[in-house]
BARODO-761763 format. One record per atom (N, C-alpha, C, O): atom name; chain; x negated, y negated, z; residue number from 1; residue in three letters. Coordinates in nm, 4 decimals, padded with zeros to 6 digits. Each point is the difference from the previous one (the first is absolute). Layout:
- CA;A;X;Y;Z;NUM;ALA
...
//
This chain:
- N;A;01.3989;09.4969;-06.8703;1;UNK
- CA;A;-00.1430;-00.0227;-00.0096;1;UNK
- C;A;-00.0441;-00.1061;00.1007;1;UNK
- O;A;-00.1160;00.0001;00.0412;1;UNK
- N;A;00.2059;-00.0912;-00.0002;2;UNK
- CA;A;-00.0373;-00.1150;00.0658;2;UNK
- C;A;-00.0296;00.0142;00.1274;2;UNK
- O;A;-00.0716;-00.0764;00.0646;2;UNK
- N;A;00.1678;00.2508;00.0062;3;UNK
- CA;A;-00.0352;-00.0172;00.1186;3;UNK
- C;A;-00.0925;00.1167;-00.0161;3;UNK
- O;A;-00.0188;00.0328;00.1171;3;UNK
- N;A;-00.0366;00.0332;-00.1770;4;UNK
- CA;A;-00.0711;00.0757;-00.0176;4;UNK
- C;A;-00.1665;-00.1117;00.0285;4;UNK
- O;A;-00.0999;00.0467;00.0546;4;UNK
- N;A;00.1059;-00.1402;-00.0878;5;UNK
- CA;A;-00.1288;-00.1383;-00.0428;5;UNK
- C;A;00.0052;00.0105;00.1658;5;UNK
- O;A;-00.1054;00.0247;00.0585;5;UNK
- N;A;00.2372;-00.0449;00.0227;6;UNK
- CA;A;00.0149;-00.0918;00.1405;6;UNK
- C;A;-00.0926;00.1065;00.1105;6;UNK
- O;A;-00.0853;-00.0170;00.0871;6;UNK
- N;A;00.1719;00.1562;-00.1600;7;UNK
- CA;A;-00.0575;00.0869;00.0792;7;UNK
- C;A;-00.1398;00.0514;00.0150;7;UNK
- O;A;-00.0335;00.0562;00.1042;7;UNK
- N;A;-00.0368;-00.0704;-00.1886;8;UNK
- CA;A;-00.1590;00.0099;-00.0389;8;UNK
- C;A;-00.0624;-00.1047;00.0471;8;UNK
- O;A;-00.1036;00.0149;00.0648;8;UNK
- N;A;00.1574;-00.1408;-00.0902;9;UNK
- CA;A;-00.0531;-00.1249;00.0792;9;UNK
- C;A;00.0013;-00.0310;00.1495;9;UNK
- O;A;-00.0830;-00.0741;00.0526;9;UNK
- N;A;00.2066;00.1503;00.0287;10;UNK
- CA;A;-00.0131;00.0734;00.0987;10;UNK
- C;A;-00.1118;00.0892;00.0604;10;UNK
- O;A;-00.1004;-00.0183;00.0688;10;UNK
- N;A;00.1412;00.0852;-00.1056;11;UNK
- CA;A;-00.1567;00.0789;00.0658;11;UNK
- C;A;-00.1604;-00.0032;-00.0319;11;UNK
- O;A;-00.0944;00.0629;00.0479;11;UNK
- N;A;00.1039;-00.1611;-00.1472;12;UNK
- CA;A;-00.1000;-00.0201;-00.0363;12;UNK
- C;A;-00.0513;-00.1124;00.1119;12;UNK
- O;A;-00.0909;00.0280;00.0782;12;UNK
- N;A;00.1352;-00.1147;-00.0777;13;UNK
- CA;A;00.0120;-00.0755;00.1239;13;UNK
- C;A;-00.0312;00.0255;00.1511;13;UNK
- O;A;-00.0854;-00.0360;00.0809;13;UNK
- N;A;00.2251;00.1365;-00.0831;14;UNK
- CA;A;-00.0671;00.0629;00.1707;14;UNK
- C;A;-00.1062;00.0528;-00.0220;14;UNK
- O;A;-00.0536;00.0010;00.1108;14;UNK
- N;A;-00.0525;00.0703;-00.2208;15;UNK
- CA;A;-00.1009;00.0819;-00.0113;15;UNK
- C;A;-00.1030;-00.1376;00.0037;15;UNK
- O;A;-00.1108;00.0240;00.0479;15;UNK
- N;A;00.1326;-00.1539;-00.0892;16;UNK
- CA;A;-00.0740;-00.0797;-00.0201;16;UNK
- C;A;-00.0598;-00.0373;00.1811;16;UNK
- O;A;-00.1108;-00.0045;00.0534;16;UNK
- N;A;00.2280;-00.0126;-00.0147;17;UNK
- CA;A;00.0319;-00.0761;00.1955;17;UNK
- C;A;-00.0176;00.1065;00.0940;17;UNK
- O;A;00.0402;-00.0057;00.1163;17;UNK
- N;A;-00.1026;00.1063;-00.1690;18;UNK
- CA;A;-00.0200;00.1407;00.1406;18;UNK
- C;A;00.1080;00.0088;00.0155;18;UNK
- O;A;00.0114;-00.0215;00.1206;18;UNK
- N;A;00.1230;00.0464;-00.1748;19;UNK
- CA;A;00.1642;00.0234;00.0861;19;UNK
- C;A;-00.0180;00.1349;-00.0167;19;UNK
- O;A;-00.0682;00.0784;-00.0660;19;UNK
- N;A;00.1557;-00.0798;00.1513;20;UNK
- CA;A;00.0562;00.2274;00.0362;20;UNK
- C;A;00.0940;-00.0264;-00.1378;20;UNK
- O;A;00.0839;-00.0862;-00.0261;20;UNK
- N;A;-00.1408;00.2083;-00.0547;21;UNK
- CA;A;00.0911;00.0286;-00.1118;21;UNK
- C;A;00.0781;00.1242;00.0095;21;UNK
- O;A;00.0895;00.0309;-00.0787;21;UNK
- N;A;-00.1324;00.0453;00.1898;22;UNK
- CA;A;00.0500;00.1603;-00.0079;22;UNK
- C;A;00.1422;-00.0074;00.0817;22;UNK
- O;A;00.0233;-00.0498;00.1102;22;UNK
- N;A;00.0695;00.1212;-00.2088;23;UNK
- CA;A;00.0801;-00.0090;00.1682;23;UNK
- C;A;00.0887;-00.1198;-00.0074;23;UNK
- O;A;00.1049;-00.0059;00.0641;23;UNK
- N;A;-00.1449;-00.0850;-00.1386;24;UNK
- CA;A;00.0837;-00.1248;-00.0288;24;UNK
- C;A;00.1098;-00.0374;-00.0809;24;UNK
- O;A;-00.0421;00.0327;-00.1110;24;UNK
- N;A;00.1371;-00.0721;00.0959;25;UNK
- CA;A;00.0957;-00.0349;-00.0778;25;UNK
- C;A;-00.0361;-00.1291;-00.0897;25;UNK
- O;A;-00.0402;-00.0993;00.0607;25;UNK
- N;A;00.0521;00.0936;-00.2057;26;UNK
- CA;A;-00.0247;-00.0519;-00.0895;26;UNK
- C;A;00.0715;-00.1532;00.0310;26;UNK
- O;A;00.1172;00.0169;00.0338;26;UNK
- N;A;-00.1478;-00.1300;-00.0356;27;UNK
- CA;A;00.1179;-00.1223;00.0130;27;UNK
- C;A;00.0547;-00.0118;-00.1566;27;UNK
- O;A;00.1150;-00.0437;-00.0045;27;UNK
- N;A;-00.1704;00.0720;-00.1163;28;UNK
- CA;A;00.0501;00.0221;-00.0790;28;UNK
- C;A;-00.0210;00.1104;-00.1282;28;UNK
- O;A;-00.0643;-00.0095;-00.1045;28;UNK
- N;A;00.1394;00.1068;00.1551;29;UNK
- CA;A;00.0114;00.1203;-00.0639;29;UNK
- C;A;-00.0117;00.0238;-00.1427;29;UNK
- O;A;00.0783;-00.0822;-00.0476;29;UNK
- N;A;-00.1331;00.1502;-00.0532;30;UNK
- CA;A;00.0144;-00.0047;-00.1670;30;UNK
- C;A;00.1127;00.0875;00.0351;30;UNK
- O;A;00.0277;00.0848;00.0848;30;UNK
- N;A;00.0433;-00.1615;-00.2216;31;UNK
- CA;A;00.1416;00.1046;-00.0176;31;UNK
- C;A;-00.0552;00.0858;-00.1198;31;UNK
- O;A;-00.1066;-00.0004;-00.0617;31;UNK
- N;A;00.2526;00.0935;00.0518;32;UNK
- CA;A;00.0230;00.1139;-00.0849;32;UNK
- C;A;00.0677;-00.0365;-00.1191;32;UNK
- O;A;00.1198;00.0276;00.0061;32;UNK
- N;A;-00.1516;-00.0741;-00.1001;33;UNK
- CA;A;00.0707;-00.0106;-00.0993;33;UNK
- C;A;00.1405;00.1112;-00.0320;33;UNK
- O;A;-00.0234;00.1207;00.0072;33;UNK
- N;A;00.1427;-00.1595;-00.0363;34;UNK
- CA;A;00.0835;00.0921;-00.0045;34;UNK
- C;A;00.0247;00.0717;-00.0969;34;UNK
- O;A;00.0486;-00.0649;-00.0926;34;UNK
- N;A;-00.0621;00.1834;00.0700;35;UNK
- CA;A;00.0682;00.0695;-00.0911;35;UNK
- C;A;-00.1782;00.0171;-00.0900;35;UNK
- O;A;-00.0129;-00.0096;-00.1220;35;UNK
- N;A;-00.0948;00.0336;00.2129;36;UNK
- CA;A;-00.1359;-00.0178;-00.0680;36;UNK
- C;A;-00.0073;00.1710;-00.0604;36;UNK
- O;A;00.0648;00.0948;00.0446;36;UNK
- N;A;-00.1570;-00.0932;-00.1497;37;UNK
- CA;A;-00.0409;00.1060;-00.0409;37;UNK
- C;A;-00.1206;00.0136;00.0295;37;UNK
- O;A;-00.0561;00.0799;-00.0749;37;UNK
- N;A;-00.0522;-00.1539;00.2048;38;UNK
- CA;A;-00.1286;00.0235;00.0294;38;UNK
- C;A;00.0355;00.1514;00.1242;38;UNK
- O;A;00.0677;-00.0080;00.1025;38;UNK
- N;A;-00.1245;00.1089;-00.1459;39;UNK
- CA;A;00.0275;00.0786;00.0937;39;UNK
- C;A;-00.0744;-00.0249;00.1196;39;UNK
- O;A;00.0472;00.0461;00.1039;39;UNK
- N;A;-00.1702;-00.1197;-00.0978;40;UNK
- CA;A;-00.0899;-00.0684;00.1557;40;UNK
- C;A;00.0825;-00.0525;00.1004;40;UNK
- O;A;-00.0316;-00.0109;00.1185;40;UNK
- N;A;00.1351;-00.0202;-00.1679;41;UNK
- CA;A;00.1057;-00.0911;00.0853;41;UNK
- C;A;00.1325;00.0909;00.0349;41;UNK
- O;A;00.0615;-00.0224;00.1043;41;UNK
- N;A;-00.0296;00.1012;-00.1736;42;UNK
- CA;A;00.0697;00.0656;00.0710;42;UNK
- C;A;00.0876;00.0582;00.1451;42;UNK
- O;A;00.1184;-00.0037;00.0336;42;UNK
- N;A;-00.2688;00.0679;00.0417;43;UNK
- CA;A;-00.0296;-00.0160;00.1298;43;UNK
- C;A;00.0516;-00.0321;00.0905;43;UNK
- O;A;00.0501;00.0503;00.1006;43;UNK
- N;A;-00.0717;-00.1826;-00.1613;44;UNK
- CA;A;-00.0233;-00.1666;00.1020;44;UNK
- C;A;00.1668;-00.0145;00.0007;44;UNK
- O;A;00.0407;-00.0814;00.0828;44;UNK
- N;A;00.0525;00.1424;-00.1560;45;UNK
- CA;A;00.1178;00.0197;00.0963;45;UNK
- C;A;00.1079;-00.0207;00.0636;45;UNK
- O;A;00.1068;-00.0573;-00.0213;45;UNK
- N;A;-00.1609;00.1223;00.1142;46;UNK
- CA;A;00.0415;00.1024;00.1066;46;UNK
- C;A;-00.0684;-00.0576;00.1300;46;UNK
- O;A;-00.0985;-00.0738;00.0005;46;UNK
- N;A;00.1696;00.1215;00.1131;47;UNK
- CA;A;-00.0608;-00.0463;00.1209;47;UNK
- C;A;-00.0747;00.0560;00.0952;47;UNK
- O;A;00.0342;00.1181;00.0065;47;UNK
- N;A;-00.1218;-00.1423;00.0739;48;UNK
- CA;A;-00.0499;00.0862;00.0924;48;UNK
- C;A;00.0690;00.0430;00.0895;48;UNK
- O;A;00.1133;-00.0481;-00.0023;48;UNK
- N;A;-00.1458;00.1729;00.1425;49;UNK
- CA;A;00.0975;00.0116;00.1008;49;UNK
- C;A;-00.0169;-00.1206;00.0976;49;UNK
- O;A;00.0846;-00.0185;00.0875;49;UNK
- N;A;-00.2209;-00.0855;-00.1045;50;UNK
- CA;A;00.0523;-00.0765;00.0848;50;UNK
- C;A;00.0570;-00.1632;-00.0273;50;UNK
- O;A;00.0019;-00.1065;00.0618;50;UNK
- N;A;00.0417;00.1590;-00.1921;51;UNK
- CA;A;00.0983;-00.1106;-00.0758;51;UNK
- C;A;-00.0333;-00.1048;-00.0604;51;UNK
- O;A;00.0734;-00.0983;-00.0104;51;UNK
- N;A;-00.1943;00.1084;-00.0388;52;UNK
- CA;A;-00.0518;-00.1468;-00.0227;52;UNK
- C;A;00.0269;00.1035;-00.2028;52;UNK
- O;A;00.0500;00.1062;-00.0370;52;UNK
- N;A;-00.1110;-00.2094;-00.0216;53;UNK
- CA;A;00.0557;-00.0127;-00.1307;53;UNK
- C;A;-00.1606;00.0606;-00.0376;53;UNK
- O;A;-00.0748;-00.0217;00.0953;53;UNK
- N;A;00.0186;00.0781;-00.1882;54;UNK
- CA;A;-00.1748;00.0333;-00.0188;54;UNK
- C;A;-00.0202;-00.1300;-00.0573;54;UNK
- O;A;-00.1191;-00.0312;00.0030;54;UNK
- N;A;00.2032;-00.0664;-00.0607;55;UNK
- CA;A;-00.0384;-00.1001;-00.1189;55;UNK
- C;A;-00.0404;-00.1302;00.1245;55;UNK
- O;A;-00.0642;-00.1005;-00.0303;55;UNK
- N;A;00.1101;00.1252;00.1532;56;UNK
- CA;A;-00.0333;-00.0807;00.1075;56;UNK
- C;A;-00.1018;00.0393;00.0761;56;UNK
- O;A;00.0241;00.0073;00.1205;56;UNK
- N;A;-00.1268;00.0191;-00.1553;57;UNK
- CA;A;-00.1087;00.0998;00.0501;57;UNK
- C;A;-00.1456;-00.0550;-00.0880;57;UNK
- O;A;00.0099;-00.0808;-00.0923;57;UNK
- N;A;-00.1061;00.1225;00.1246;58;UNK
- CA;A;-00.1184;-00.0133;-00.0613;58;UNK
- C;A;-00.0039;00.1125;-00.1100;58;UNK
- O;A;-00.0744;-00.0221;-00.0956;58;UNK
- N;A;00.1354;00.1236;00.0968;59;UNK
- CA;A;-00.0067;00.0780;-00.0871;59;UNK
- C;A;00.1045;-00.0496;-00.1317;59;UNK
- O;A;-00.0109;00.0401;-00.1159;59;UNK
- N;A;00.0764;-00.1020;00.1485;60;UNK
- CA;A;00.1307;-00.0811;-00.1512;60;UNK
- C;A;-00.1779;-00.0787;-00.1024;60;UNK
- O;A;-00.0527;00.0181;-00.1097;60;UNK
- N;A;00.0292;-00.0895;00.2131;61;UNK
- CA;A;-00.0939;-00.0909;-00.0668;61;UNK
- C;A;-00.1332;00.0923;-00.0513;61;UNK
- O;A;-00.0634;-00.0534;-00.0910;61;UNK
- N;A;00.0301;00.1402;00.1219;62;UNK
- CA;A;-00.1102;00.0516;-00.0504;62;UNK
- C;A;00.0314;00.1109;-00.1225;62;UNK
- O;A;-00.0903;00.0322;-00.0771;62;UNK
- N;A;00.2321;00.0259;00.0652;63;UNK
- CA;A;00.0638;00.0563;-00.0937;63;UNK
- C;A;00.0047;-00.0960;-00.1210;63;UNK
- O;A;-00.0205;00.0266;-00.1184;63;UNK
- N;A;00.0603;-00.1737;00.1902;64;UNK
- CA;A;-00.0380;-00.0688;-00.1569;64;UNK
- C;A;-00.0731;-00.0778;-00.0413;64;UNK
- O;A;00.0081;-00.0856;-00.0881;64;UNK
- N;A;-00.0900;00.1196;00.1611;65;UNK
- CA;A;-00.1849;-00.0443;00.0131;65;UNK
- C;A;-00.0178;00.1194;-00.0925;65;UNK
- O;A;-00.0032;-00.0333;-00.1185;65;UNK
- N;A;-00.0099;00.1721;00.1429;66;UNK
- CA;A;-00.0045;00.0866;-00.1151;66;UNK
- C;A;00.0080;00.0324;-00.1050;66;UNK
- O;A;-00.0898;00.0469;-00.0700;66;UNK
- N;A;00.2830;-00.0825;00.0215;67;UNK
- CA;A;00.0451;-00.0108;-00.1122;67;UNK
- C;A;-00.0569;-00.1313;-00.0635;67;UNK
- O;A;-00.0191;00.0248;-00.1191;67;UNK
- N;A;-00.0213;-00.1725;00.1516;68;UNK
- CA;A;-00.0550;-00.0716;-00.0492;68;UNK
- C;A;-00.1299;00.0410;-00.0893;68;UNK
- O;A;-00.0259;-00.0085;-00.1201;68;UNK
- N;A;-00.0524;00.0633;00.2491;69;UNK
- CA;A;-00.1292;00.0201;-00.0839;69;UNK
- C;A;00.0010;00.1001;-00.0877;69;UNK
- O;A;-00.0830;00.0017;-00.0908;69;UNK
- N;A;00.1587;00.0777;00.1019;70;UNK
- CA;A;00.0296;00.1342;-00.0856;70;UNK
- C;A;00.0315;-00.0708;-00.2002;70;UNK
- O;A;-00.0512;00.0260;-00.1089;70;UNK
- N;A;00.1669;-00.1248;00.1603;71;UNK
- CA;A;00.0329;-00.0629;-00.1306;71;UNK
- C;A;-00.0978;-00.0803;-00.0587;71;UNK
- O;A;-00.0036;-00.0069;-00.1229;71;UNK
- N;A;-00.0797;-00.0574;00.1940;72;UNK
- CA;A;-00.1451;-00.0854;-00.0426;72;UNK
- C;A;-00.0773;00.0515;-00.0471;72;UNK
- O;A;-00.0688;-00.0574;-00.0844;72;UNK
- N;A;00.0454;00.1984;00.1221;73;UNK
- CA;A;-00.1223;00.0924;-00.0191;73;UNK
- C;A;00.0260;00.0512;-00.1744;73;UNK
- O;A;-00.0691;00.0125;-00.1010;73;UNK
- N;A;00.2280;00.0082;00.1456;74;UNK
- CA;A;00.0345;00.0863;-00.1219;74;UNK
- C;A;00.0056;-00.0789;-00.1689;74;UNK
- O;A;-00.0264;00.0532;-00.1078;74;UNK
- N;A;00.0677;-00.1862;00.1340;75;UNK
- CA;A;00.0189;-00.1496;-00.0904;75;UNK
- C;A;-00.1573;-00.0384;-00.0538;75;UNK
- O;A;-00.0463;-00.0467;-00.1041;75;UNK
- N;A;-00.0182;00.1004;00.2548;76;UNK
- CA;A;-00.1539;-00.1270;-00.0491;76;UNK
- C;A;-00.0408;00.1310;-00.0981;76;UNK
- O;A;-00.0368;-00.0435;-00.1091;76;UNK
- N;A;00.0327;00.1795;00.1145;77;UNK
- CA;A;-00.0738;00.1101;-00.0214;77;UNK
- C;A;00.0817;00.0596;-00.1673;77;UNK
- O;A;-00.0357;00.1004;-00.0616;77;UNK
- N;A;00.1332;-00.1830;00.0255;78;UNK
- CA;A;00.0973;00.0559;-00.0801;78;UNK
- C;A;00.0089;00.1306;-00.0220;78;UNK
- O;A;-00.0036;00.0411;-00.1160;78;UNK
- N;A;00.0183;00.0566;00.2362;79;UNK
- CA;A;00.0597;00.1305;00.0246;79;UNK
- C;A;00.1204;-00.0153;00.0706;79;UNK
- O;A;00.0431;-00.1012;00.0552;79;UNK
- N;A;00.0112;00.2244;-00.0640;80;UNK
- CA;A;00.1682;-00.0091;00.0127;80;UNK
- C;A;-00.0074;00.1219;00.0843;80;UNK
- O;A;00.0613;00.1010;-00.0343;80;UNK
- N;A;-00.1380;-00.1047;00.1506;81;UNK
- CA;A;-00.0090;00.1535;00.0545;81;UNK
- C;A;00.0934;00.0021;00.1154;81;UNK
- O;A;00.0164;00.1037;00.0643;81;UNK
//
């Protein structure tokens, strides 16, 4: 969860400072919890062909930018959908 916080605070940041977010490598990546039963994460893997990790990517962080709000939505709304 902690680097999941680093990684959101990350790009939130470069989004704050005009930085190039596309295309960029994460300085600190959210990990994959091991052995998770969230199927959102799944995915995230495996590597691309040009070797970078997806969880080192803007797309790691917006996958759990997703699943975050997904679990907030679902907690604040007490549905279980």
């Amino acid at each position: 969860m902690e680097s999941w916080v680093n990684a959101l605070n990350d790009v939130r940041n470069d989004c704050a400072h005009h930085s190039r977010i596309w295309n960029k490598n994460l300085v600190n990546s959210p990990g994959i919890p091991k052995g998770t039963t969230f199927a959102e994460f799944q995915h995230l893997r495996g590597r691309h062909a040009k070797g970078a990790a997806p969880t080192q990517e803007l797309y790691g962080a917006l996958v759990v930018m997703a699943f975050l709000i997904k679990q907030f939505h679902r907690t604040r709304n007490g549905t279980s959908e």
